[in-house]
C-alpha positions, 0 to 999 in steps of 0.5 A: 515510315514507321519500322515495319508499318508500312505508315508513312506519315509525318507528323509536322506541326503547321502553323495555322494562323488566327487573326484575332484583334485586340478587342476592348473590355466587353460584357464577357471579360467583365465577368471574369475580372469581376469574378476573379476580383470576388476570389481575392475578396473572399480570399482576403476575407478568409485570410483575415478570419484564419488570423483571427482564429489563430489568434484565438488559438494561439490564446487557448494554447498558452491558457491550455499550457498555463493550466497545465503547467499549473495542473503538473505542479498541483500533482507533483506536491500532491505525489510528493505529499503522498510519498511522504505520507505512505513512507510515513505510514509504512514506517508507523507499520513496521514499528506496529510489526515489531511492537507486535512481536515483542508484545507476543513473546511477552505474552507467550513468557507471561502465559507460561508463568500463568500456566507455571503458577496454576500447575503449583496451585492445583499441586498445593490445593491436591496436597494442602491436607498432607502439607497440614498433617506434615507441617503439625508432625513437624511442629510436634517433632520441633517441640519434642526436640525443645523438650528433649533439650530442656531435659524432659525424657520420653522414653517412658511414654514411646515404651508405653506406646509401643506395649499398647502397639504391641498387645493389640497386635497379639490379641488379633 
């Protein structure tokens, strides 16, 4: 029996034979070989459509890799112009920059001479009417000495000069 089970049974196979004789191609076994002679038609058809359809695949991949091919040539001699054009570019800006600094400091020297040069104006311009009375008192002097050296004698009219000087002085 079965541990414990207290089931005694056996299980044998038996054998049971079935007499069955060989029957000719009826109504039925048509059906199926005809059925199965449509699966191996479609499946012909559908093997014949999936070649086809890799072949037009196939196609599209090589003209997608041509394209692309193309397209990544097409962009790299874009990129490599456009590098080209930015280093140009960026050099034309750092020489722009350095033309800009040295054009400012020449500036700023060119304004302060501006600004030295209006300072001495204003200067001669507030004292033009001293310059002109000293510049004729000059003239004067260089004149007298010119006559001192050609023998003229002044003494005369300085002492005539200081009397009047003098008397006025006194009278007040």
């Amino acid at each position: 029996g079965i541990a414990g089970t207290g089931v005694g049974a056996s299980f044998v196979q038996v054998k049971q034979e079935t007499k069955q004789e060989y029957a000719p191609k009826t109504k039925e076994s048509g059906g199926v070989m005809a059925m199965i002679d449509l699966l191996i038609q479609d499946l012909a058809k559908e093997m014949a459509e999936m070649k086809v359809g890799e072949k037009e695949a196939q196609g599209d991949y090589e003209h997608f890799m041509s394209d692309s091919a193309n397209k990544r040539e097409t962009d790299s001699k874009a990129l490599s112009t456009k590098e080209a054009t930015k280093a140009g570019a960026e050099e034309s800006l750092l020489k722009n920059q350095a033309d800009h600094k040295a054009n400012a400091k020449e500036l700023k020297g060119n304004m302060e001479i501006i600004m030295g040069l209006h300072q001495e104006c204003d200067w001669l311009l507030a004292n033009f009417d001293v310059r002109v009375k000293a510049r004729s008192d000059e003239v004067e002097s260089l004149n007298r000495a010119k006559a001192v050296l050609s023998g003229a004698d002044f003494s005369f009219l300085q002492t005539v000069a200081t009397t009047r000087h003098l008397r006025r002085v006194s009278r007040h």
